[in-house]
C-alpha positions as CSV (number, residue, x, y, z in Angstrom):
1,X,-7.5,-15.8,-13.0
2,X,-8.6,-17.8,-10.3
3,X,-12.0,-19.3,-9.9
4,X,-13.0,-17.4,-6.8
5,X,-11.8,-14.7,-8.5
6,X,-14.0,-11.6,-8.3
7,X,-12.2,-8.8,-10.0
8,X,-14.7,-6.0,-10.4
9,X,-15.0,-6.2,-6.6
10,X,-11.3,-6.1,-6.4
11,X,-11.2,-3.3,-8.1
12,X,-13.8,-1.5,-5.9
13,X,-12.5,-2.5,-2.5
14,X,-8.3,-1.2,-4.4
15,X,-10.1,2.2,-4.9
16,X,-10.9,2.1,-0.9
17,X,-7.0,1.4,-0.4
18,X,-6.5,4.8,-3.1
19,X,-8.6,6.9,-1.1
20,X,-7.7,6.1,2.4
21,X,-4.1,5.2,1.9
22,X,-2.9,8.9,1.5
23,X,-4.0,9.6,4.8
24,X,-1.0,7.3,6.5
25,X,1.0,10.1,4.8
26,X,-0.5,13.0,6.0
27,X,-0.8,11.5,9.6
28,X,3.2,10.6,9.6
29,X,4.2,14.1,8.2
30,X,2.1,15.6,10.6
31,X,3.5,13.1,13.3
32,X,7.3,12.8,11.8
33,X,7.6,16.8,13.2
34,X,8.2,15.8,16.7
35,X,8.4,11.9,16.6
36,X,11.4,9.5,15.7
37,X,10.9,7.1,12.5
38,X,11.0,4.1,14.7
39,X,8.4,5.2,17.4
40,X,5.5,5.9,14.2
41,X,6.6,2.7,12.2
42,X,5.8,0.8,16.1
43,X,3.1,3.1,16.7
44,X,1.3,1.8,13.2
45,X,1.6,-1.7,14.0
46,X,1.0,-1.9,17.5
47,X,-2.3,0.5,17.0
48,X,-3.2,-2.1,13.8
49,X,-3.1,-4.9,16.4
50,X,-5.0,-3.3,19.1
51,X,-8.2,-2.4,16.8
52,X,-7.9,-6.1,14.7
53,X,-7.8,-8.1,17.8
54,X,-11.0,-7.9,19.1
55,X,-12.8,-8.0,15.8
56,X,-10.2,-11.8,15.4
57,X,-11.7,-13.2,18.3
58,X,-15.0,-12.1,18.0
59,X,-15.1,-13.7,14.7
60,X,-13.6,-16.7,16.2
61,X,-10.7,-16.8,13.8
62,X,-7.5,-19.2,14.2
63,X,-3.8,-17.6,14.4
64,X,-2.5,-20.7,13.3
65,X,-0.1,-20.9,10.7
66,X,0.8,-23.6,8.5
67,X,4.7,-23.9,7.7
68,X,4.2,-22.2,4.0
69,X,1.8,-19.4,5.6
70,X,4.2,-19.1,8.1
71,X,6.6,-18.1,5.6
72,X,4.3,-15.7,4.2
73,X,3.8,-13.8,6.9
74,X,7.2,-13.4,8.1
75,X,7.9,-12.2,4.5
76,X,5.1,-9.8,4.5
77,X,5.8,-8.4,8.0
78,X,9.2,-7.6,7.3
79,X,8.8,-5.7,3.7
80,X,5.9,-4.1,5.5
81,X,8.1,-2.7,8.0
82,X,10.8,-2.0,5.6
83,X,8.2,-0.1,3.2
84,X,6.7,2.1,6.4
85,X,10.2,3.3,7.7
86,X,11.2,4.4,4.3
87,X,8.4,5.9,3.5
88,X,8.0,7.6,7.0
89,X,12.1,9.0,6.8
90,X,11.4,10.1,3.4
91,X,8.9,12.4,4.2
92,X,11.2,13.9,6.9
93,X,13.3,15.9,4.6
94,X,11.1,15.7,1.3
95,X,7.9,16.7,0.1
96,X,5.4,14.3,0.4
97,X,4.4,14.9,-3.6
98,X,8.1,14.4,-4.9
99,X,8.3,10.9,-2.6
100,X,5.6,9.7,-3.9
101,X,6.4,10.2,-7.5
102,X,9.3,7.4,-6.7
103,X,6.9,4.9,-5.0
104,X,4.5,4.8,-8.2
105,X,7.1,2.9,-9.7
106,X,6.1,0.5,-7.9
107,X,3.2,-0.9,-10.1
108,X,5.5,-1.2,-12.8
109,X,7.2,-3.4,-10.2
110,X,4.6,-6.0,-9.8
111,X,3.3,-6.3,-13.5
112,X,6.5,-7.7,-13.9
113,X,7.2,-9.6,-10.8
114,X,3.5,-11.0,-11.7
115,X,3.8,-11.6,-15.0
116,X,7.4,-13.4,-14.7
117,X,7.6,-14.7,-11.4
118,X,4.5,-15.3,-10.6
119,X,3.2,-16.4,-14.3
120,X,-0.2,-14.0,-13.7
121,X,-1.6,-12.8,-16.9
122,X,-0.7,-9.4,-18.1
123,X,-2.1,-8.0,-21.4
124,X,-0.8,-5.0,-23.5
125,X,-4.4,-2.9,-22.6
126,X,-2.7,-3.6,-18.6
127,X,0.6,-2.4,-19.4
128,X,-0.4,0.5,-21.7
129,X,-2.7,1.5,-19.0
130,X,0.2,1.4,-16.3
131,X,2.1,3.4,-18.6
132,X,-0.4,6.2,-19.3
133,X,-1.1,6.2,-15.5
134,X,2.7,6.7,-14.7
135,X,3.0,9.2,-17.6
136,X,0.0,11.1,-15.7
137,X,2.0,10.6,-11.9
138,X,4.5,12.1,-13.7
139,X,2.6,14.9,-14.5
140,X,1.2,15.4,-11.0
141,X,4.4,15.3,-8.9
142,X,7.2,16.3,-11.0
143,X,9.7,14.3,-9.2
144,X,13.8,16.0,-9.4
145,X,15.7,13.3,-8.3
146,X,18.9,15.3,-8.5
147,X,17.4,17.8,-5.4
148,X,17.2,15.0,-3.1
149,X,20.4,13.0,-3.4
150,X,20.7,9.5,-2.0
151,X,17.3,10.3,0.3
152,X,15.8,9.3,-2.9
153,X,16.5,6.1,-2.2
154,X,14.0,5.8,0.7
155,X,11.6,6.2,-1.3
156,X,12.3,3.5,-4.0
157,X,12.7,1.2,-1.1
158,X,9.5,1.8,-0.4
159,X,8.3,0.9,-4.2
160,X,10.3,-2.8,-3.7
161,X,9.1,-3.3,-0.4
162,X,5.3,-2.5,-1.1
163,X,5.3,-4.2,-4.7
164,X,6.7,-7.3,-2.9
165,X,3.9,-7.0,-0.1
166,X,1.4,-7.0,-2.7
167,X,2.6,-9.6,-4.1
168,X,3.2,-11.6,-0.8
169,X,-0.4,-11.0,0.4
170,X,-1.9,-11.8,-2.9
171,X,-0.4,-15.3,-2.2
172,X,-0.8,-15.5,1.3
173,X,-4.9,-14.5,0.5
174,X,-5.1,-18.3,-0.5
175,X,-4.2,-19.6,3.0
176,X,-5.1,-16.8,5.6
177,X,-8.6,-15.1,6.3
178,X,-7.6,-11.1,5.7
179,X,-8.6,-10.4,9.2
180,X,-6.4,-13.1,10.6
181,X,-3.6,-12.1,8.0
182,X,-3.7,-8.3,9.0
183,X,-3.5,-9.4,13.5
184,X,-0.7,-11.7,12.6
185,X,1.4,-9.5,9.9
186,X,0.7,-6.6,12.4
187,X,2.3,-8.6,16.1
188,X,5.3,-9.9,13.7
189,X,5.8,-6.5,12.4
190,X,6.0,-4.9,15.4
191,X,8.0,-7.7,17.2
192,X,10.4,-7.0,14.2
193,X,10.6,-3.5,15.0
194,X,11.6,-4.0,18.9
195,X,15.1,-5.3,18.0
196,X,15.9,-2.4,15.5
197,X,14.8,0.0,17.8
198,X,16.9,-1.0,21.0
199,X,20.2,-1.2,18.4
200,X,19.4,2.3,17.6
201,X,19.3,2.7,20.6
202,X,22.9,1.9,22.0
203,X,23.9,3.3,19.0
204,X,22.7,6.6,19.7
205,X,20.5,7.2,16.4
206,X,17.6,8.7,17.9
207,X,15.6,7.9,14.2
208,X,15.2,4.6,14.7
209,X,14.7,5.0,18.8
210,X,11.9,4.8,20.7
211,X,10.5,7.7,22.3
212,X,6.8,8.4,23.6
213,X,4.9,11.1,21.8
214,X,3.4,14.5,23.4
215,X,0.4,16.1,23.1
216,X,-1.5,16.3,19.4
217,X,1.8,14.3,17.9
218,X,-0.8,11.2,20.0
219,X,-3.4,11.7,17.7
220,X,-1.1,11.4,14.4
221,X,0.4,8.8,15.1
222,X,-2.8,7.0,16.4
223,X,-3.9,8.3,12.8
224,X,-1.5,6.7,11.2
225,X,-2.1,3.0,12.6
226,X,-5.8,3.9,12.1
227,X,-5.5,4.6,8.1
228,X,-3.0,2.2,7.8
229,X,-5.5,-0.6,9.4
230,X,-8.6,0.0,7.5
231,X,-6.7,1.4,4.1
232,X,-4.7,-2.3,4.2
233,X,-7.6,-4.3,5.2
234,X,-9.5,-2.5,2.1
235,X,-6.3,-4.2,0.0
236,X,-6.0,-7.1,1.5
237,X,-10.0,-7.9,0.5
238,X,-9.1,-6.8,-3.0
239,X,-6.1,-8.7,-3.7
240,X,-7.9,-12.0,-2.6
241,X,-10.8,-11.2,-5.3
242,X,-8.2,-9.8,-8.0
243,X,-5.3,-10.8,-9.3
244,X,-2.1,-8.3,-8.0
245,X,-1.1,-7.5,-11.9
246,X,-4.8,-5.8,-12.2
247,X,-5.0,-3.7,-9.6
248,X,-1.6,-2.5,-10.1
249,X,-2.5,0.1,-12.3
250,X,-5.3,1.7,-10.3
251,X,-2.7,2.2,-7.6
252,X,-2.3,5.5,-9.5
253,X,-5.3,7.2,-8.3
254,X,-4.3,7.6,-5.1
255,X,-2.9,10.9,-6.1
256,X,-6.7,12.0,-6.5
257,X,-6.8,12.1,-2.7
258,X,-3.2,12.5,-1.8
259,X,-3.7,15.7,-4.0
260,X,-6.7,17.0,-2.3
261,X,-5.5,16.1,1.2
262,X,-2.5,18.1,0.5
263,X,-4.5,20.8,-0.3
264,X,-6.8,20.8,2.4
265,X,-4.2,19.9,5.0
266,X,-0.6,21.6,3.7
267,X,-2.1,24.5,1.2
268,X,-0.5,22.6,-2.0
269,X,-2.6,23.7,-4.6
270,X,-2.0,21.8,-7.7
271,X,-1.4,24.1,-10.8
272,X,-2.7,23.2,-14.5
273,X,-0.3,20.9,-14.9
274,X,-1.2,19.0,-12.1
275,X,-4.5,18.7,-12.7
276,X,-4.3,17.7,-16.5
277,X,-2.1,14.9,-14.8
278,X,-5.2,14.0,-12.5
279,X,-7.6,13.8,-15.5
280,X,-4.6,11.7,-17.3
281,X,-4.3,9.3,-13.7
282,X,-8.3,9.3,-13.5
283,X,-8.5,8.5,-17.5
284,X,-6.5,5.0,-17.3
285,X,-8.2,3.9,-14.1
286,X,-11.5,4.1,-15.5
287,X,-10.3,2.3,-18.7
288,X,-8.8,-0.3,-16.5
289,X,-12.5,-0.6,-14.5
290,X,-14.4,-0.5,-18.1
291,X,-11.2,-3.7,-19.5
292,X,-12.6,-5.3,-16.2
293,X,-16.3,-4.7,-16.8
294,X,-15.7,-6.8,-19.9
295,X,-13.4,-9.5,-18.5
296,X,-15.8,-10.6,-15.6
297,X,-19.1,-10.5,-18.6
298,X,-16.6,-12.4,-20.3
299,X,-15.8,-15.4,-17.3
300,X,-19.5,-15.1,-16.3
301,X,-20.8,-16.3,-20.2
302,X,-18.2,-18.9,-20.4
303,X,-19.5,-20.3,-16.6
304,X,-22.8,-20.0,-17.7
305,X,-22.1,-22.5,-20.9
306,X,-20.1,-25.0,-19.4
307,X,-22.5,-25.3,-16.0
308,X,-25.1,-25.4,-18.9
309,X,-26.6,-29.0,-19.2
């Protein structure tokens, strides 16, 4: 643990990222039924940039990079971009409840990239948590591999891809102001899309072309880049107050909200099962708060004795 380390606020500002972040996938299934892959993974960065902008300069922040930030953010751009279009295709021809139960492996993901790349503590209360959460995801979405075929696969590019951005920003939180990271990762990311996009093109593959929405398909995708921008700022605060290997394991309530916004949205009403999953999910992120609780009474006694004259 760092010392600017603030992990109870960390945790608070990850549970913003849970309940907004379900609403990028509801706004690109909504969008995906009349608008190519490419044009809503653009659209999300290009409307990210246009609403972060003004608030950079008005905060007078710098854009420059150092060569290591630099780096960074290149890094982060492009797994961001890889972790949208996957996601985004997925939902195309599966169930947004059955794709996510693939990304949730994703916490798994970064407790161990943390702990063994990245040398970041990781307790047995942390990993028993993850696995009680992932036993309760489980529960939730059901996932059948086997229906899907190889489409599965988008989604578990999405768990690398977003485990590594977590990761990557978690780093990058040391150099870069969140608002400046969020402008920069967002012009890179789109700029990385542009190329893509016009070899689809001449290639004929109209998922990864271009092509302007129409009507109320405007909105979603505006929806998307809107959740997107205040659901990854929310995570990009909390990973610079927390270490990436605790809030990992929270990650899993996001099915709270992706569960009721399916609801309200696509008339999936969870059965039983599903909900004993939620009280499951629900059950191991408040542990995980209450293991926090302790930790940051813990780091605030031992400050207190060593500042102590």
């Amino acid at each position: 643990m760092n010392t600017n380390d603030r992990p109870l606020l960390g945790v608070v500002l990850m549970l913003g990222f849970c309940t907004i972040a379900p609403l990028i996938d509801v706004a690109s299934k909504l969008a995906g039924q009349a608008v190519s892959v490419g044009s809503i993974t653009f659209g999300r960065f290009l409307v990210q940039a246009v609403l972060m902008a003004p608030i950079l300069i008005a905060m007078g922040l710098s854009v420059r990079l150092s060569g290591r930030a630099l780096t960074l953010t290149l890094a982060r751009a492009l797994v961001s971009v890889i972790s949208t279009w996957c996601f985004v295709a997925a939902l195309r021809s599966m169930p947004l409840a059955d794709a996510l139960a693939i990304v949730f492996l994703e916490p798994f993901i970064i407790l161990l990239i943390g702990r063994f790349a990245m040398g970041e503590q990781v307790g047995p209360r942390r990993i028993g948590a993850a696995v009680v959460g992932f036993v309760g995801s489980l529960l939730v979405i059901q996932p059948a591999f086997a229906a899907f075929g190889l489409v599965a696969l988008l989604p578990l590019g999405t768990a690398v891809s977003f485990a590594l951005y977590i990761l990557i920003t978690r780093a990058l939180s040391a150099h870069v102001h969140p608002v400046a990271m969020q402008v920069q990762t967002a012009f890179v990311a789109g700029a990385l899309c542009l190329p893509f996009s016009g070899l689809a093109w001449l290639a004929g593959d109209p998922t990864l072309s271009l092509s302007l929405p129409s009507g109320i398909f405007w909105l979603w995708c505006f929806c998307v880049g809107l959740a997107a921008t205040i659901s990854h700022m929310s995570m990009t605060y909390a990973l610079k107050f927390a270490p990436s290997a605790t809030l990992a394991p929270l990650h899993y309530l996001e099915i709270v909200p992706a569960a009721l916004f399916g609801y309200l949205v696509f008339g999936d009403f969870p059965n039983a099962v599903t909900w004993a999953g939620i009280g499951v999910i629900v059950a191991s992120g408040l542990y995980i708060i209450h293991r926090e609780r302790i930790a940051a009474r813990s780091v605030s006694a031992s400050r207190a004795l060593t500042e102590a004259p």
